[in-house]
C-alpha positions, 0 to 999 in steps of 0.5 A: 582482845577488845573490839578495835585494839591493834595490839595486846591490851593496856596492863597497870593501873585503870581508872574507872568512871560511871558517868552522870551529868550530876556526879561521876563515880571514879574507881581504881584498879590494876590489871596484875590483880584484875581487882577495882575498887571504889575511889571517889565520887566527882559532884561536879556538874561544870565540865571544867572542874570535872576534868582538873579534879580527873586530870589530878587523879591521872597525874597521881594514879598513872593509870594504863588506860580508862574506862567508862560505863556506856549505859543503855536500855535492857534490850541493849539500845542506846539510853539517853545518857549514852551520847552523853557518855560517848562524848566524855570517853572522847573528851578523855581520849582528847584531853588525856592521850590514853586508851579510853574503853567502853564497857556496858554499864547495865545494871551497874548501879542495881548492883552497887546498890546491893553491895552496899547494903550488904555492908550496911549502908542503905537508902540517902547514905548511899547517894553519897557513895552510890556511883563511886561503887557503880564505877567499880562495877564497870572497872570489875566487869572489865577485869572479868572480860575484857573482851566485852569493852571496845575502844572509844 
């Protein structure tokens, strides 16, 4: 069970979110099928904007719970997104009244970068979708091990 859960973990659907302070990647999921997959992409930059385009997602996808890429360096100390990430998760927590994880985000980007060009989409038509599929490695990784997140 995660770190700091009281109870049995959220089941249903799960938001999943690679934070950034120029875009935020959103993935989708549910806990039945343990299965994410890329939403969208927020290239929002203003706070405002990003949490009433988050706030619609949550109002049409009824999630369970949120999860959120924490980043940090390859040895494991913090990044320099990594308060940055920590403040979001706690705005969404704040702002959204639902459980709000935090999954270690290494090599998230490494690896959605891989899994698009193994669909064939390489270099600048990445950019576009990069951080959606990022997401969806978070929101993977928690399905796969939901030891491994802890709760904002």
């Amino acid at each position: 069970m995660p770190e700091g859960m009281a109870s049995a973990p959220p089941s249903g659907n799960f938001l999943g979110f690679d934070f950034g302070t120029k875009r935020i990647g959103v993935a989708m999921g549910n806990s039945l099928l343990c299965q994410a997959r890329p939403l969208l992409t927020i290239n929002e930059e203003k706070t405002d904007p990003r949490f009433a385009r988050i706030a619609a997602l949550l109002q049409e996808w009824q999630p369970a719970a949120l999860v959120v890429g924490l980043p940090c360096h390859d040895d494991g100390t913090p990044h320099e997104l990594t308060a940055l990430c920590r403040r979001f998760a706690n705005r969404l927590k704040g702002r959204f009244k639902l459980p709000v994880i935090l999954v270690d985000e290494r090599y998230t980007s490494l690896a959605a970068g891989e899994q698009l060009n193994r669909a064939g989409i390489y270099g600048l038509k990445q950019k576009a979708v990069i951080d959606q599929y990022a997401a969806q490695q978070i929101l993977q990784a928690y399905f796969d091990e939901p030891s491994a997140g802890q709760m904002a």
